[in-house]
C-alpha positions as CSV (number, residue, x, y, z in Angstrom):
1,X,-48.9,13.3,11.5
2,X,-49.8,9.7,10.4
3,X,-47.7,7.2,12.2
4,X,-47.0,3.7,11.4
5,X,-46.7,0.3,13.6
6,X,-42.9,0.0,12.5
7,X,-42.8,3.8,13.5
8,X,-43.9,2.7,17.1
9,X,-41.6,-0.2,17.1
10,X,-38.7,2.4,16.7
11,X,-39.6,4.4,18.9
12,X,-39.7,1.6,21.7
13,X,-36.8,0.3,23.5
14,X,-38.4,-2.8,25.3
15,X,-41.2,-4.1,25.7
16,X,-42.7,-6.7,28.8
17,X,-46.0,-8.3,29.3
18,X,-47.1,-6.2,32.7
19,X,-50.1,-7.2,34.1
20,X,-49.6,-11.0,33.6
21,X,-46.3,-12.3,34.5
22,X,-44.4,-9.9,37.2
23,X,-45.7,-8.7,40.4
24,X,-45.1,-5.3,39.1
25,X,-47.3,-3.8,42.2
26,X,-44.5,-4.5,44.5
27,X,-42.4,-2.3,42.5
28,X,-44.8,0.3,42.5
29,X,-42.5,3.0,43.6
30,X,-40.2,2.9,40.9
31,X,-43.0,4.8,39.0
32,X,-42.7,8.0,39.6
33,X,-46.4,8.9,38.0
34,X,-47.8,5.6,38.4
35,X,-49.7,2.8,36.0
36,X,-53.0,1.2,34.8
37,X,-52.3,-1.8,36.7
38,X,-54.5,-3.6,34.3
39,X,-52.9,-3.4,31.0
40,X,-51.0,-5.9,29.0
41,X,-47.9,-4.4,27.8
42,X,-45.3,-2.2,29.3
43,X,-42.7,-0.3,26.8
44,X,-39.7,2.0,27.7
45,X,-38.4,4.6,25.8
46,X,-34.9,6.2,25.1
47,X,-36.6,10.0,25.6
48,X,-40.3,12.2,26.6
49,X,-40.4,12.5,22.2
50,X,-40.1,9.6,21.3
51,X,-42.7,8.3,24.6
52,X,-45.3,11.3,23.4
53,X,-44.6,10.0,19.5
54,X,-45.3,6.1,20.4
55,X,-48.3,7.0,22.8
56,X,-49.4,9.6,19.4
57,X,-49.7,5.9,17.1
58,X,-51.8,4.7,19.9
59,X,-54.0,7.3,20.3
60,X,-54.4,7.1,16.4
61,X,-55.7,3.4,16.6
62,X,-57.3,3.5,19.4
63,X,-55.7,2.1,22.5
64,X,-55.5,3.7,26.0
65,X,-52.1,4.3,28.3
66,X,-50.8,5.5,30.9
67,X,-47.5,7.3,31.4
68,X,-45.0,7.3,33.7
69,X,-40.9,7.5,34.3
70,X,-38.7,4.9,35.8
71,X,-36.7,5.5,38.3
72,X,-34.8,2.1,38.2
73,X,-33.6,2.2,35.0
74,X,-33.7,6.2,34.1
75,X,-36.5,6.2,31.3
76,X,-39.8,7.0,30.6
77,X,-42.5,3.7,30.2
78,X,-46.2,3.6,29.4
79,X,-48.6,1.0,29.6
80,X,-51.1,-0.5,27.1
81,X,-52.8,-3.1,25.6
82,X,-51.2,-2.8,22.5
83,X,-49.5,-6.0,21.7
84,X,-47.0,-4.5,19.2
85,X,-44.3,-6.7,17.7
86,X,-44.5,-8.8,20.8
87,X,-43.4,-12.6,20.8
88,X,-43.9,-15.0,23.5
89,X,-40.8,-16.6,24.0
């Protein structure tokens, strides 16, 4: 299955910078499977399909992650260094 970027877009709920702005370390045990501390981006997703289906695009161009699930807010999030449609507000 070729995926698109507006494919991944819809399959993300939110998306964060990670490794740059929040102390995200010292919420480390809200991840249940842990995180590459290192990357950019962090990105949630409503369900495991539609996480698998968005990490799929990735794989397809080329960028890494790291999957985990989120206890605080009940979904599943990976990291990357995939920018997406991300804005700098």
């Amino acid at each position: 299955m070729k995926l698109k970027a507006i494919d991944f877009e819809r399959l993300t709920e939110c998306q964060m910078e990670f490794n740059a702005v929040a102390d995200w370390q010292s919420q480390s045990a809200r991840f249940v499977d842990g995180l590459n501390w290192n990357h950019a981006y962090i990105y949630w997703c409503e369900n495991y399909a539609s996480t698998l289906l968005a990490c799929e695009y990735l794989e397809q161009i080329g960028f890494s992650y790291e999957i985990s699930w989120d206890d605080a807010i009940q979904q599943y999030c990976f990291t990357t260094d995939y920018a997406g449609s991300w804005v700098k507000a």
